[in-house]
VEXMARVO-984946 format. One record per atom (N, C-alpha, C): residue number from 1; atom name; x negated, y negated, z. Coordinates in steps of 0.001 Angstrom, whole numbers. Layout:
N
<r num="NUM" atome="CA" east="X" north="Y" up="Z"/>
...
REM end
This chain:
133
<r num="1" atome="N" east="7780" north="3962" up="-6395"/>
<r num="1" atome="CA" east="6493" north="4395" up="-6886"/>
<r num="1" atome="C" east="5742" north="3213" up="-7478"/>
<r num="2" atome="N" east="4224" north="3199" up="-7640"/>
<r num="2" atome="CA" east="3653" north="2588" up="-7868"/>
<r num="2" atome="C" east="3824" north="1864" up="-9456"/>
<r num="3" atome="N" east="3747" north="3256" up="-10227"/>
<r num="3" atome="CA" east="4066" north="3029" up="-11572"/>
<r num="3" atome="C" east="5227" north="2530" up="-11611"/>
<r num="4" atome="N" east="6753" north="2293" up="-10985"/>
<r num="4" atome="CA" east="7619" north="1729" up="-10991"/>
<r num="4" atome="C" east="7569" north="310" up="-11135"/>
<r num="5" atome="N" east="6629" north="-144" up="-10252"/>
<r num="5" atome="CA" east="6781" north="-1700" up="-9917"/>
<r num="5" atome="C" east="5881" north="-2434" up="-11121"/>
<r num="6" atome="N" east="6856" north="-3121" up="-11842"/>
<r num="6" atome="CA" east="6528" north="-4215" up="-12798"/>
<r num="6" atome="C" east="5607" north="-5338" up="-12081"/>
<r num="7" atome="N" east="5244" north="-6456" up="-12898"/>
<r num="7" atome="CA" east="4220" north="-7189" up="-12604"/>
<r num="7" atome="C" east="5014" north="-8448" up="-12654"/>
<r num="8" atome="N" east="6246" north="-8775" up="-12936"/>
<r num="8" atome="CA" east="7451" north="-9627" up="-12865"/>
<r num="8" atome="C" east="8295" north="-9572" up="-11646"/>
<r num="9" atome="N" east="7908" north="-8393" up="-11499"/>
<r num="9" atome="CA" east="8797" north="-8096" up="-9919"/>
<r num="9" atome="C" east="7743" north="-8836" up="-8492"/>
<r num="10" atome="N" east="6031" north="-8762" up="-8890"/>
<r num="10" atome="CA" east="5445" north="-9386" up="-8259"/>
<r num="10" atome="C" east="4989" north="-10829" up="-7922"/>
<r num="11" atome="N" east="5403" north="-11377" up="-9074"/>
<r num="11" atome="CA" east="4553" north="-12313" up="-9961"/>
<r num="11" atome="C" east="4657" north="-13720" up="-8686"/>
<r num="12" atome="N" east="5787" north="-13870" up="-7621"/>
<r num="12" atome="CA" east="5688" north="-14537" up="-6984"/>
<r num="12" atome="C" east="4884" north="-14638" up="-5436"/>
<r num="13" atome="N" east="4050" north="-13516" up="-5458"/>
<r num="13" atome="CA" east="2959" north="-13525" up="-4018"/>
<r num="13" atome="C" east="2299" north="-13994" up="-4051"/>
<r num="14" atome="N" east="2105" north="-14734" up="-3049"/>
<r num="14" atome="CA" east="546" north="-15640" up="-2912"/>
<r num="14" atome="C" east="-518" north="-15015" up="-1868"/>
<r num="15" atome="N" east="158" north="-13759" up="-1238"/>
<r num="15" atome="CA" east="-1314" north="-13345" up="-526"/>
<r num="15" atome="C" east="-622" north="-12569" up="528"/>
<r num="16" atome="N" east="-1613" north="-11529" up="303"/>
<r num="16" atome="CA" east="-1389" north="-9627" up="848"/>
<r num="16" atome="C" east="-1928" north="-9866" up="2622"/>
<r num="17" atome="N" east="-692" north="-9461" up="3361"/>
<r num="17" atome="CA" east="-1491" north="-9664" up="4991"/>
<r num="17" atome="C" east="-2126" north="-7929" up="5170"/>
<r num="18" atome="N" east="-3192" north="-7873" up="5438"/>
<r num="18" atome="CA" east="-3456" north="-6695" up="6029"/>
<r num="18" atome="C" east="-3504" north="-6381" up="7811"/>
<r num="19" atome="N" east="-2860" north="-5558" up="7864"/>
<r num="19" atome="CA" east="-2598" north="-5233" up="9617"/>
<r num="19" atome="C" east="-3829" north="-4299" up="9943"/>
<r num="20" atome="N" east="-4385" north="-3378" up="9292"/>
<r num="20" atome="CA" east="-5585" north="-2940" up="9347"/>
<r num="20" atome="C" east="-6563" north="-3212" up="8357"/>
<r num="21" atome="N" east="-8132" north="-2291" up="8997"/>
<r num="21" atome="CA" east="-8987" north="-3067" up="7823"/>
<r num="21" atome="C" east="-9143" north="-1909" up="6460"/>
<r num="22" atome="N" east="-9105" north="-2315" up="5225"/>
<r num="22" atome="CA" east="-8263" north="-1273" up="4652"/>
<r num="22" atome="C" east="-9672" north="-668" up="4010"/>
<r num="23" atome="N" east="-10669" north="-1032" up="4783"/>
<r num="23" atome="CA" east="-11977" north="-397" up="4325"/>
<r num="23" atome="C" east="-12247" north="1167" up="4555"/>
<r num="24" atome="N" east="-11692" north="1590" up="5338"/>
<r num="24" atome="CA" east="-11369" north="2787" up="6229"/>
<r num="24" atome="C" east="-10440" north="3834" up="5668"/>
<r num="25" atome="N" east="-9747" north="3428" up="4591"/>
<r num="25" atome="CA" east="-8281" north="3659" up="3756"/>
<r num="25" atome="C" east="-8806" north="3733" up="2331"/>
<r num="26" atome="N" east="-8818" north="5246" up="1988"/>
<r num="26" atome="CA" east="-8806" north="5712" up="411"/>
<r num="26" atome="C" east="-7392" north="5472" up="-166"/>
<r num="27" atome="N" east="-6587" north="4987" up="467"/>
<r num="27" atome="CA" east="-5443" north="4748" up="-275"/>
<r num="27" atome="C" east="-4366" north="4255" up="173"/>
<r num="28" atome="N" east="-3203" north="3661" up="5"/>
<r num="28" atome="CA" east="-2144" north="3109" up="733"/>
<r num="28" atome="C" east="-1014" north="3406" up="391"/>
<r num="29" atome="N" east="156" north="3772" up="460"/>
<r num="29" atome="CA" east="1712" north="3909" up="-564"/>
<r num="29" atome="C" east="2512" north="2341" up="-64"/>
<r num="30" atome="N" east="2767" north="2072" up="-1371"/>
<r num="30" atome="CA" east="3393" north="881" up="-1298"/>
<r num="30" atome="C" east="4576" north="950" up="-2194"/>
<r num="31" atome="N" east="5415" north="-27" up="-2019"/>
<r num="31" atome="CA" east="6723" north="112" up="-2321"/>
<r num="31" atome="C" east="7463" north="-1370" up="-1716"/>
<r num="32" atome="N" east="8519" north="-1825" up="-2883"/>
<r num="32" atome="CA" east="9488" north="-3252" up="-2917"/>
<r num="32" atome="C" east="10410" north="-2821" up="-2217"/>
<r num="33" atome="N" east="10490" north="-3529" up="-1094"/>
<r num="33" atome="CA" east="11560" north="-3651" up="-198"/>
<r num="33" atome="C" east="12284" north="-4825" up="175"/>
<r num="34" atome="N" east="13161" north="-4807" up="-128"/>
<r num="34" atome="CA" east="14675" north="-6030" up="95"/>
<r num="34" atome="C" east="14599" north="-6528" up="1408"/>
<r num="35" atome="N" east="13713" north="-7413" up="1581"/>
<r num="35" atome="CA" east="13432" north="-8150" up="2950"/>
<r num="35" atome="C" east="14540" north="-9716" up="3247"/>
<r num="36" atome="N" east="14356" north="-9927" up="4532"/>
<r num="36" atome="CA" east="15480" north="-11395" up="4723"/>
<r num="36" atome="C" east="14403" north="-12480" up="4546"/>
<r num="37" atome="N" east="13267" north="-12669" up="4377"/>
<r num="37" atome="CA" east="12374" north="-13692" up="4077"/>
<r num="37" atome="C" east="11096" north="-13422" up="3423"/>
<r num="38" atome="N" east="10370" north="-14846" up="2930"/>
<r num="38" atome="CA" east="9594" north="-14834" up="1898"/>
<r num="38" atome="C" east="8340" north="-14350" up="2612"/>
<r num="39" atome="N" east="8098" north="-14192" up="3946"/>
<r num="39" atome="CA" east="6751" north="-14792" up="4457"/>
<r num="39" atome="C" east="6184" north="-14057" up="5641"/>
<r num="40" atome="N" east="7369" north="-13360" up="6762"/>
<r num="40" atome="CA" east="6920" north="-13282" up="7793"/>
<r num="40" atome="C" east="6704" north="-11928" up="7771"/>
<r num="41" atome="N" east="6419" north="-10968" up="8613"/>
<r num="41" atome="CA" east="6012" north="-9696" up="9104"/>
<r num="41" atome="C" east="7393" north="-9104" up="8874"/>
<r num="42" atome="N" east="7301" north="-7976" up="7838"/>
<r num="42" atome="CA" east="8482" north="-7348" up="8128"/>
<r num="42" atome="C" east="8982" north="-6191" up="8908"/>
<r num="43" atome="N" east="10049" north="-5975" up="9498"/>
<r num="43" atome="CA" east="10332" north="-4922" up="10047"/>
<r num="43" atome="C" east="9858" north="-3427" up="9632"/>
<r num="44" atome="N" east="9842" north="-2358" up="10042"/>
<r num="44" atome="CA" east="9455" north="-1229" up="9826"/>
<r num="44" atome="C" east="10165" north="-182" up="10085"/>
<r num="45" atome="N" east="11084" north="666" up="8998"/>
<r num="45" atome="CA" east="11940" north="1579" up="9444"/>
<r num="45" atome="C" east="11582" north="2976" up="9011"/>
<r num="46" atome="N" east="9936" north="3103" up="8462"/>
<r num="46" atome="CA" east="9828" north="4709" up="7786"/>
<r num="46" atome="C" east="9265" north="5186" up="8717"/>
<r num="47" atome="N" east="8970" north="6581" up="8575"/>
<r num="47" atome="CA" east="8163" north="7235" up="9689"/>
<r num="47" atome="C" east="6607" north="6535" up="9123"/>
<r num="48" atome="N" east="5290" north="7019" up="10346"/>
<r num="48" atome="CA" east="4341" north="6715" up="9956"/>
<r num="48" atome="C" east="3969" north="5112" up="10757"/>
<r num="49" atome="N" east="3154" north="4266" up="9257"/>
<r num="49" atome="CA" east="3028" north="2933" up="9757"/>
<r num="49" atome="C" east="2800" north="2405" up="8891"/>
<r num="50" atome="N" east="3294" north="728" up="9263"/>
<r num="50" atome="CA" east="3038" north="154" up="8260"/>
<r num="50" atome="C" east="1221" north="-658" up="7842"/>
<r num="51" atome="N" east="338" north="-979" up="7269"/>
<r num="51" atome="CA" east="-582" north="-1177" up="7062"/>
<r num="51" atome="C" east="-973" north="-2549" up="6718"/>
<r num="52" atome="N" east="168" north="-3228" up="5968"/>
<r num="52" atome="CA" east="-247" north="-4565" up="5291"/>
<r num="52" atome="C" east="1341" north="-4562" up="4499"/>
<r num="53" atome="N" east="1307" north="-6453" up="3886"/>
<r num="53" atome="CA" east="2589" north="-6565" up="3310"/>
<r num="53" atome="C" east="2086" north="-8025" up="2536"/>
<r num="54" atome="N" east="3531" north="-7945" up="1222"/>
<r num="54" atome="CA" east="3081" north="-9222" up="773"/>
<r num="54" atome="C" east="3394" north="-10469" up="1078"/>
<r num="55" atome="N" east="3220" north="-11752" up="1272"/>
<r num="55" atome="CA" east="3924" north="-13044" up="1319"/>
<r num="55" atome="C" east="4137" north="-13359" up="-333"/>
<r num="56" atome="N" east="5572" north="-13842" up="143"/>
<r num="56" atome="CA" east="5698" north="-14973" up="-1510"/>
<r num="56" atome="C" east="5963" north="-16402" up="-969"/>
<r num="57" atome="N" east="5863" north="-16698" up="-2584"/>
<r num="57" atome="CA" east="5498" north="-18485" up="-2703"/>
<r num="57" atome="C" east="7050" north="-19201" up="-2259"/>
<r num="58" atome="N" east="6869" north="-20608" up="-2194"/>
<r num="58" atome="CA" east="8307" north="-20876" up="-1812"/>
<r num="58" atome="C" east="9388" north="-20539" up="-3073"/>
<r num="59" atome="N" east="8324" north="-20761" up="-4579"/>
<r num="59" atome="CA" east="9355" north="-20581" up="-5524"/>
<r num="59" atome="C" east="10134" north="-19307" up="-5680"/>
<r num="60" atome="N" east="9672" north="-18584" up="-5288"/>
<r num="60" atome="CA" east="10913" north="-16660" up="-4827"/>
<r num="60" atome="C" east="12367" north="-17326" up="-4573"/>
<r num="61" atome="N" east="13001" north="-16466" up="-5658"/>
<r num="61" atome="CA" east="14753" north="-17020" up="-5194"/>
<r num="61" atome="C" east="15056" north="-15819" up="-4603"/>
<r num="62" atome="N" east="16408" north="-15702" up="-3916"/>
<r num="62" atome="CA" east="16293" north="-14261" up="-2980"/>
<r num="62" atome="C" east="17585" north="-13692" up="-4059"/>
<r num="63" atome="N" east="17542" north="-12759" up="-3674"/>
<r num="63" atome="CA" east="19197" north="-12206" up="-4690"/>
<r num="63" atome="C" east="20391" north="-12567" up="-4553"/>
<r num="64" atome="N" east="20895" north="-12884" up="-5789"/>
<r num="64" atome="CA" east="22365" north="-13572" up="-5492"/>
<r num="64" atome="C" east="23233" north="-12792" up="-4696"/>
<r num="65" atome="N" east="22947" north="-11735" up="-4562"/>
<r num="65" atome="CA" east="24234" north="-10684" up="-4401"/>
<r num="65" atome="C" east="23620" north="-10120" up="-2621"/>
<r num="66" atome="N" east="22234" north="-10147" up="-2354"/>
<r num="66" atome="CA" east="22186" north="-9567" up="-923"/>
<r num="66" atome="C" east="21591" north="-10467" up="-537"/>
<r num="67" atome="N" east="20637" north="-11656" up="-1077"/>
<r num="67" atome="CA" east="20280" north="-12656" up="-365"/>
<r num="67" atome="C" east="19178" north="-12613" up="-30"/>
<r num="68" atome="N" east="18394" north="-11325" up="-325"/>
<r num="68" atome="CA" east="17509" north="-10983" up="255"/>
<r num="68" atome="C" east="16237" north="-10803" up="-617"/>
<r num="69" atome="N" east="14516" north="-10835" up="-718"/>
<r num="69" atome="CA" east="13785" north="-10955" up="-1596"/>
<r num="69" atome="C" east="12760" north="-9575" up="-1257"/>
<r num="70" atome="N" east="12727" north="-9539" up="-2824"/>
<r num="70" atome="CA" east="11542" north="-8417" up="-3148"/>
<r num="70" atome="C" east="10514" north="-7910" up="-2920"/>
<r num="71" atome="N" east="9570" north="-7702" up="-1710"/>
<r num="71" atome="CA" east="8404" north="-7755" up="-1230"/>
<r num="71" atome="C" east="7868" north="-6662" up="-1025"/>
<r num="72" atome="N" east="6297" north="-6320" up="-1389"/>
<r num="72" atome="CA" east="5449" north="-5066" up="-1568"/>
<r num="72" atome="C" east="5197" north="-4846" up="32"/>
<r num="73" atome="N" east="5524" north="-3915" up="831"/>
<r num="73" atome="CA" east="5090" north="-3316" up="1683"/>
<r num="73" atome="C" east="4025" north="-1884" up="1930"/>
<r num="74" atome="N" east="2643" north="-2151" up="2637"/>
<r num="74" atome="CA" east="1738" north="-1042" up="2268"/>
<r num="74" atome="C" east="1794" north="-207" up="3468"/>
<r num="75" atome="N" east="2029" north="1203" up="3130"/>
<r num="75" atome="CA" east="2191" north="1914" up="4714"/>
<r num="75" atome="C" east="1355" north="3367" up="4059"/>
<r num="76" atome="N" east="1059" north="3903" up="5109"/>
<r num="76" atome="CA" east="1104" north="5347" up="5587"/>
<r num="76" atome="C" east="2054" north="6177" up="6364"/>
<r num="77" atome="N" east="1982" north="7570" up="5867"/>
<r num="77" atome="CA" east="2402" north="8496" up="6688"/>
<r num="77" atome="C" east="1779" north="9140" up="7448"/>
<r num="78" atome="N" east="2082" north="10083" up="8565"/>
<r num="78" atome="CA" east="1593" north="11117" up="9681"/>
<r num="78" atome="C" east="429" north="12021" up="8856"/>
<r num="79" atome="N" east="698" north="12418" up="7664"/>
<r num="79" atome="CA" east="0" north="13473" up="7145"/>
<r num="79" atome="C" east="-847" north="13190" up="6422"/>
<r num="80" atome="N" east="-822" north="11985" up="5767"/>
<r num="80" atome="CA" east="-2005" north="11190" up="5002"/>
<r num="80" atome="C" east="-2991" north="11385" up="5011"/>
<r num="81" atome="N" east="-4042" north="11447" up="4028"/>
<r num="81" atome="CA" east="-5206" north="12225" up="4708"/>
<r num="81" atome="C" east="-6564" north="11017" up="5332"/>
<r num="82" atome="N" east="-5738" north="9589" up="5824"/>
<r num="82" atome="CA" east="-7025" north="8595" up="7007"/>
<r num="82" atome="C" east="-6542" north="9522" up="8132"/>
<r num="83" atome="N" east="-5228" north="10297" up="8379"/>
<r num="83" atome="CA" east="-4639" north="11088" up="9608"/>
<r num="83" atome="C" east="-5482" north="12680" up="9499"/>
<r num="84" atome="N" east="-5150" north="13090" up="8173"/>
<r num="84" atome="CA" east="-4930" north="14426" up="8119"/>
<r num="84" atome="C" east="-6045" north="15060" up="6608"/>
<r num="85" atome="N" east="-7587" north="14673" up="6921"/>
<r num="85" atome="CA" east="-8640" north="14779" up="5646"/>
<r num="85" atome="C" east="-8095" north="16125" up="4898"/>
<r num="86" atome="N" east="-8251" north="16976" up="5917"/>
<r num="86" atome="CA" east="-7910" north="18722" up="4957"/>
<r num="86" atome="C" east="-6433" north="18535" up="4576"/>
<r num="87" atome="N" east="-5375" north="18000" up="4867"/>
<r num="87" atome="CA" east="-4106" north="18402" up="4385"/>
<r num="87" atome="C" east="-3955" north="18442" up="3187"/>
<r num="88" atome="N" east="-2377" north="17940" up="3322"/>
<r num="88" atome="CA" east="-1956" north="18238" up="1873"/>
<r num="88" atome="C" east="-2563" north="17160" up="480"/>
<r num="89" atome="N" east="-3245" north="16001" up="891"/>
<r num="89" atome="CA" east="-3616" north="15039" up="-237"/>
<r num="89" atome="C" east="-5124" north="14630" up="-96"/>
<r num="90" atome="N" east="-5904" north="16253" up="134"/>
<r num="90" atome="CA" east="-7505" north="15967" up="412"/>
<r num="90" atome="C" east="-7552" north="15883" up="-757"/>
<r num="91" atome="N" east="-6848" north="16506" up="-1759"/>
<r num="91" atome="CA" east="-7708" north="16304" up="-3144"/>
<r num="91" atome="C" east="-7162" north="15563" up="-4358"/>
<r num="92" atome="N" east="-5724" north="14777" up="-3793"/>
<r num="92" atome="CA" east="-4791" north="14128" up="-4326"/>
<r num="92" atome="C" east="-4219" north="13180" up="-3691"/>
<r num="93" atome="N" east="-3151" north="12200" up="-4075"/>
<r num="93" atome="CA" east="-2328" north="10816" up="-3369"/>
<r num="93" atome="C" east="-1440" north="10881" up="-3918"/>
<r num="94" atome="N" east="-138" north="10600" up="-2566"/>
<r num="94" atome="CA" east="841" north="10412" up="-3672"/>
<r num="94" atome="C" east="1446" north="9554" up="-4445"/>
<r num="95" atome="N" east="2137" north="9622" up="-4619"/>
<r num="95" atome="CA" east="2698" north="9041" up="-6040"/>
<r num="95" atome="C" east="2887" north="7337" up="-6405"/>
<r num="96" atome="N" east="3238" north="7215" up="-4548"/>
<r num="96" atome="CA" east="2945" north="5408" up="-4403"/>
<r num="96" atome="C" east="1822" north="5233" up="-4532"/>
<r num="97" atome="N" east="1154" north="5677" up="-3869"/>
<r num="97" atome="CA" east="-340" north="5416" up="-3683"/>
<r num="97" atome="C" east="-1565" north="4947" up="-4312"/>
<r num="98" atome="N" east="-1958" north="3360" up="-3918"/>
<r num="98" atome="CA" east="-3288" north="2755" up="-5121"/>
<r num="98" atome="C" east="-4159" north="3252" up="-4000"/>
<r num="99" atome="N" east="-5071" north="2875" up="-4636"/>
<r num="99" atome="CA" east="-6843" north="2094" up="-4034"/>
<r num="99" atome="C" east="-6169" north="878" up="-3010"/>
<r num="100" atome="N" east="-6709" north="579" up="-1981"/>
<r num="100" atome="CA" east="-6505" north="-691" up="-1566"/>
<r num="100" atome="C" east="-7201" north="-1624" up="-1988"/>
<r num="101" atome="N" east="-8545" north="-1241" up="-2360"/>
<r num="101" atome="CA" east="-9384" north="-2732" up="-2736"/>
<r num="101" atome="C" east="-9144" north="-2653" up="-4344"/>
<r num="102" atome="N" east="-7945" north="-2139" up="-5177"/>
<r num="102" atome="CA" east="-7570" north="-2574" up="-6127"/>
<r num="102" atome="C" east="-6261" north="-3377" up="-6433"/>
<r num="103" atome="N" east="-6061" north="-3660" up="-5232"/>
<r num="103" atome="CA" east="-4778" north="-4242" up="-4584"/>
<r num="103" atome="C" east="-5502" north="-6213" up="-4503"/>
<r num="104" atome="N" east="-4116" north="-7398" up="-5282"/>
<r num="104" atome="CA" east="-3985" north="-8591" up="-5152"/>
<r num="104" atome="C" east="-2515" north="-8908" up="-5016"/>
<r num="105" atome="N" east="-2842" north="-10220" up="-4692"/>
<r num="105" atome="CA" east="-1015" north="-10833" up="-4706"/>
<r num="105" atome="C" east="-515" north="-10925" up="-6371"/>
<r num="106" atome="N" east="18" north="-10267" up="-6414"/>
<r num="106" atome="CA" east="473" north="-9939" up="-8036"/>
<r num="106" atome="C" east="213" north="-9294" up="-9443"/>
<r num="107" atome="N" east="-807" north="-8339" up="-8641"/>
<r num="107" atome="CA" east="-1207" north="-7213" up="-9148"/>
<r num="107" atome="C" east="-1233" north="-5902" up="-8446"/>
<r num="108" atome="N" east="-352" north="-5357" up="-8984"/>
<r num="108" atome="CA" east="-105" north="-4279" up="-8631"/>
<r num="108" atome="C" east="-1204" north="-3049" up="-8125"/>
<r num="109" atome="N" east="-2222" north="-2707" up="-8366"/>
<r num="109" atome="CA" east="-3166" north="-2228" up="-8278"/>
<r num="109" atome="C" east="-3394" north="-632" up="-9007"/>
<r num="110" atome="N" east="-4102" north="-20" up="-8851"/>
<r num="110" atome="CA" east="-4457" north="1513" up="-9389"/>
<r num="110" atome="C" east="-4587" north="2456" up="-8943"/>
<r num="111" atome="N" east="-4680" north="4143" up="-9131"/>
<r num="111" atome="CA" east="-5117" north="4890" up="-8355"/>
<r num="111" atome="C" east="-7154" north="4864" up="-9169"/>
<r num="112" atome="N" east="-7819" north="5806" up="-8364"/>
<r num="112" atome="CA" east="-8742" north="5654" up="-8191"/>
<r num="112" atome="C" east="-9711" north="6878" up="-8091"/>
<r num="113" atome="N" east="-10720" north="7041" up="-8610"/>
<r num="113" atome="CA" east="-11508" north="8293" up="-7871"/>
<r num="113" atome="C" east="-10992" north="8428" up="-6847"/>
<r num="114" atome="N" east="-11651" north="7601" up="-5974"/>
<r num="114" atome="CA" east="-11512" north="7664" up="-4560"/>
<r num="114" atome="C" east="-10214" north="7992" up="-4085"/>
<r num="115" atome="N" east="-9350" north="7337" up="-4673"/>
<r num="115" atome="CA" east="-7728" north="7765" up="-3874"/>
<r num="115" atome="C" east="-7573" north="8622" up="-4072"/>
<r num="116" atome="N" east="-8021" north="9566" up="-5597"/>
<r num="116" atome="CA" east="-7351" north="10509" up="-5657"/>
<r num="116" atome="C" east="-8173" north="11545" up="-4868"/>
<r num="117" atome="N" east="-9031" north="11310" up="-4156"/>
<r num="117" atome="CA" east="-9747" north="12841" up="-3449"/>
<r num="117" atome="C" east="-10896" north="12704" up="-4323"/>
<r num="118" atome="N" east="-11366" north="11849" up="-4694"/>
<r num="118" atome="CA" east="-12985" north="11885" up="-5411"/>
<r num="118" atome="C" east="-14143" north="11971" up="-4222"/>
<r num="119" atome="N" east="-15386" north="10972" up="-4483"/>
<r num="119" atome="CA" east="-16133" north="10607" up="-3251"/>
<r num="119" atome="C" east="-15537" north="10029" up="-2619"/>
<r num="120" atome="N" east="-16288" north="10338" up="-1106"/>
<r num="120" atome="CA" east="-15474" north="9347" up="200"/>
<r num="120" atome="C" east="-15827" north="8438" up="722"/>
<r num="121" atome="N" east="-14767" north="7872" up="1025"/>
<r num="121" atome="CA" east="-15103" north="6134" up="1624"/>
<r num="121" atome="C" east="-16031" north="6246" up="2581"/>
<r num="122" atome="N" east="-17089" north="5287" up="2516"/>
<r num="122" atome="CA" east="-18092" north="5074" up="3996"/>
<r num="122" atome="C" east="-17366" north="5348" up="5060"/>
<r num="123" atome="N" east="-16188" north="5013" up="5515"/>
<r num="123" atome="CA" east="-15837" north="5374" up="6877"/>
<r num="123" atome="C" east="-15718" north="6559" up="6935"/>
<r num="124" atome="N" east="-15311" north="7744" up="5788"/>
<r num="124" atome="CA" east="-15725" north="9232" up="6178"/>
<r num="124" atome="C" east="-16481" north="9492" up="5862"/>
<r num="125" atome="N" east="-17631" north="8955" up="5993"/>
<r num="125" atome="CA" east="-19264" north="9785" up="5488"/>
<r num="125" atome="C" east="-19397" north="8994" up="6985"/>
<r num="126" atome="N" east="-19092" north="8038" up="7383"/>
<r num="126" atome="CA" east="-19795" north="8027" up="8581"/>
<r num="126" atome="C" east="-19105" north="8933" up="9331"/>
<r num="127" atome="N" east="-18399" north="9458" up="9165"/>
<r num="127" atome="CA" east="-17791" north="10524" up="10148"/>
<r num="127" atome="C" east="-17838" north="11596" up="9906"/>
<r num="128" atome="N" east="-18908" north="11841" up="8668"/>
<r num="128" atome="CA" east="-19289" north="12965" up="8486"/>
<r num="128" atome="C" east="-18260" north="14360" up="7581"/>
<r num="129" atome="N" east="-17240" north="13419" up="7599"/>
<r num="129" atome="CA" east="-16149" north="14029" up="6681"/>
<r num="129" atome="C" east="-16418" north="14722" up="5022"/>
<r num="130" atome="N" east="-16524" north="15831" up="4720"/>
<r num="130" atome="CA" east="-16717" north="15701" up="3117"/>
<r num="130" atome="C" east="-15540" north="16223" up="2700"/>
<r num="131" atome="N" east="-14752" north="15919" up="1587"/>
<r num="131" atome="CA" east="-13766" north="15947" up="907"/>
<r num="131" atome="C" east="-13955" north="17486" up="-77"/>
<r num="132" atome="N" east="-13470" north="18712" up="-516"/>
<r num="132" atome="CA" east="-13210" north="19614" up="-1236"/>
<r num="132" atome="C" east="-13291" north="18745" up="-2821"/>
<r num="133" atome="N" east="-13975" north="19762" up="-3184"/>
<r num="133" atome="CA" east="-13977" north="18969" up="-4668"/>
<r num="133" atome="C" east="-13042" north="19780" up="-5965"/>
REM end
């Protein structure tokens, strides 16, 4: 969860890759995952997709014990509401879930009007989408 992740646990990213444009995206679920490197694209094993991820600096030591380093991965699920506006999180996000444009390399970010089902992002007003209030 979002509220989980300390700002010590981040403190070594130097910069968030986005795989889509996250202008389009009232929200993202993100979550530290035990990756084999500091830098490159990581694998993807949840349902859904992944959206964006963090790079760290060379100074990241990896864990003594798995070897492996700490890195924020931003994904969606099937039901999400950029998939699914009326479902289950038209008027809510869950629990991972910031703002994306409150999202940096080592800041964790926030939820939001908007994430939570407030007004809607330009990309659903251009689509004519209105959100339940």
């Amino acid at each position: 969860m979002s509220s989980l992740i300390a700002e010590d646990e981040i403190s070594h990213e130097t910069e968030l890759v986005w795989l889509e444009d996250i202008d389009s995206l009232d929200y993202v679920r993100q979550s530290l995952d035990r990756l084999p490197t500091r830098r490159g694209r990581p694998p993807y094993h949840r349902d859904g997709r992944m959206v964006g991820y963090a790079r760290l600096g060379a100074t990241a030591k990896p864990s003594r014990q798995s070897g492996t380093f700490r890195r924020r991965v931003f994904w969606l699920l099937p039901h999400d509401r950029d998939s699914v506006p009326d479902g289950l999180y038209a008027k809510s996000a869950p629990a991972e879930a910031v703002d994306p444009h409150t999202l940096a390399p080592r800041s964790k970010g926030y939820k939001t009007e908007r994430s939570e089902g407030g007004p809607p992002s330009s990309a659903m007003q251009q689509l004519g989408i209105t959100l339940p209030l």
